[in-house]
KEKE-3310 file (N, C-alpha, C; in steps of 0.2 Angstrom, whole numbers, plus 5000, padded with zeros to 4 digits):
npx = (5022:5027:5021:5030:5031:5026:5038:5050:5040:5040:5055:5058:5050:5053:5070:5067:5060:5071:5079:5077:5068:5065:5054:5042:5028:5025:5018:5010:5008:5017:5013:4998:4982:4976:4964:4961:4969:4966:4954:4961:4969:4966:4952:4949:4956:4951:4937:4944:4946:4932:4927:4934:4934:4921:4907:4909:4921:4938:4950:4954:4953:4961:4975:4974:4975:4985:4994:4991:4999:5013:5016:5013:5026:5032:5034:5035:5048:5054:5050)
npy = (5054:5043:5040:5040:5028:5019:5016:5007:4996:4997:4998:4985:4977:4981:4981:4966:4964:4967:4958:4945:4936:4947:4947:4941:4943:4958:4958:4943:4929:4918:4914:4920:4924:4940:4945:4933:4940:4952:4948:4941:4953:4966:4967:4965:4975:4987:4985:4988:4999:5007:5002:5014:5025:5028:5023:5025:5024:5018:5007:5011:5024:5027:5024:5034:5046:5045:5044:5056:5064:5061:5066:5080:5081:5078:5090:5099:5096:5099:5113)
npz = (5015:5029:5043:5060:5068:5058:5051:5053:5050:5036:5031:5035:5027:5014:5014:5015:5002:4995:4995:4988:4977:4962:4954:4961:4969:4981:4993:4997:4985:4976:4959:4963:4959:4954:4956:4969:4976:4980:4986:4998:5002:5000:5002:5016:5021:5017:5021:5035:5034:5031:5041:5049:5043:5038:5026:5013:5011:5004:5000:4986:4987:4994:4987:4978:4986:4990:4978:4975:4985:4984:4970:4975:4984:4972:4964:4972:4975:4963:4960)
capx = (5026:5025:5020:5036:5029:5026:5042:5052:5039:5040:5059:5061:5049:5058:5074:5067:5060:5077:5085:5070:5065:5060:5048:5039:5024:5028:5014:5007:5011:5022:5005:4991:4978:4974:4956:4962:4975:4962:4950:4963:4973:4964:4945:4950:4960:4943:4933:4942:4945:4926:4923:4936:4929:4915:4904:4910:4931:4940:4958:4955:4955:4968:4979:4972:4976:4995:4998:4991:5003:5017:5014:5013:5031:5039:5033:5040:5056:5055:5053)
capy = (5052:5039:5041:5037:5021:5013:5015:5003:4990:4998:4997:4979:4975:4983:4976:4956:4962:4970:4951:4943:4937:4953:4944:4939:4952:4961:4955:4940:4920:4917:4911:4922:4927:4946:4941:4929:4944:4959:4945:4941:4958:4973:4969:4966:4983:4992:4986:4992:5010:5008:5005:5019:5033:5029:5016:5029:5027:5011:5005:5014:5030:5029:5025:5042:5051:5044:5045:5063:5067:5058:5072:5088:5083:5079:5096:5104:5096:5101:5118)
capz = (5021:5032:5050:5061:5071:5052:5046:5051:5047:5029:5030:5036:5022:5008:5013:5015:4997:4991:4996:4988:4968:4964:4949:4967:4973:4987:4996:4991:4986:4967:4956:4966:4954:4956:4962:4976:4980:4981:4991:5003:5006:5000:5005:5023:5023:5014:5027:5041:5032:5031:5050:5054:5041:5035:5023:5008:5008:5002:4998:4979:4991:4998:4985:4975:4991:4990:4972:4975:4988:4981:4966:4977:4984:4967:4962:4977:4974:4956:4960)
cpx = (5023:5026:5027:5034:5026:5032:5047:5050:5040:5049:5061:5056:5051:5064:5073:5063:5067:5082:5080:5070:5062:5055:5042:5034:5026:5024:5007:5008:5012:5013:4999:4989:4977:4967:4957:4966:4970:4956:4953:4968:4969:4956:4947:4954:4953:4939:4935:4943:4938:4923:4926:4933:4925:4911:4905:4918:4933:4947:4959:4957:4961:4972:4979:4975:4984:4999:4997:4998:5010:5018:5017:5021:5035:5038:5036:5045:5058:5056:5056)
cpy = (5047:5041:5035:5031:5015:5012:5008:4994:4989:4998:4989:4975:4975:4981:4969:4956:4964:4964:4947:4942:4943:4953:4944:4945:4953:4958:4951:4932:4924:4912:4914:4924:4934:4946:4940:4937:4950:4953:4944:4948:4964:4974:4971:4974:4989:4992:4988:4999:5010:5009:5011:5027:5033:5023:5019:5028:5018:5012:5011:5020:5031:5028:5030:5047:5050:5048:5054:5066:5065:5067:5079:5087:5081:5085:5100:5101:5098:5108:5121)
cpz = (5025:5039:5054:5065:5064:5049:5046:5053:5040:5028:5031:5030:5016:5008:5014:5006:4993:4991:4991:4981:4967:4957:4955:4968:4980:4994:4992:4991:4977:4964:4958:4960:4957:4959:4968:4979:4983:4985:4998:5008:5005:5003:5013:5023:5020:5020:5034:5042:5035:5038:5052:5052:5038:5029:5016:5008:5010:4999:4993:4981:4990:4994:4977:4981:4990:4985:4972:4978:4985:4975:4968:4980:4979:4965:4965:4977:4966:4953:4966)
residu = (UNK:UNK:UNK:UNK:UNK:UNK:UNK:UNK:UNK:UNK:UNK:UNK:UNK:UNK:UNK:UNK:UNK:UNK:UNK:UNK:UNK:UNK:UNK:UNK:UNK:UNK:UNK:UNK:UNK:UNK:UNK:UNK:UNK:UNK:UNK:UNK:UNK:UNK:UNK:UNK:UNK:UNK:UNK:UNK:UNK:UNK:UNK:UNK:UNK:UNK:UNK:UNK:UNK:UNK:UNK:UNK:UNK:UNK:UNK:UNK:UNK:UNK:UNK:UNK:UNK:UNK:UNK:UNK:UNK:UNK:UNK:UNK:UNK:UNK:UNK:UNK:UNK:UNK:UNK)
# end
């Protein structure tokens, strides 16, 4: 779930990517190297996990915590 004060930044992203090449990454430039991409968007987002919970949880967390959750509601909608 997304918290209601992000959703429609998460909507108006999804629709400028739903108009959009969608060969294109979603966030990003057309030719980024995965390197230059994880230097410029995910370390800045790790370190400021890092100052809010700790010098132990980083981006990789988080998106272990997601695909988790993601999971526990297709299961609940499954059964």
């Amino acid at each position: 779930t997304i918290p209601t004060r992000y959703r429609y930044f998460f909507y108006t992203l999804l629709d400028i990517k739903k108009h959009s090449n969608q060969d294109l990454p979603l966030i990003g430039h057309d030719l980024e190297t995965l390197s230059s991409r994880a230097i410029s968007y995910l370390v800045p987002v790790s370190r400021a996990l890092r100052i809010l919970f700790g010098i132990h949880f980083n981006f990789h967390h988080l998106r272990h915590s997601g695909v988790h959750i993601f999971m526990l509601q297709i299961l609940h909608c499954v059964s």
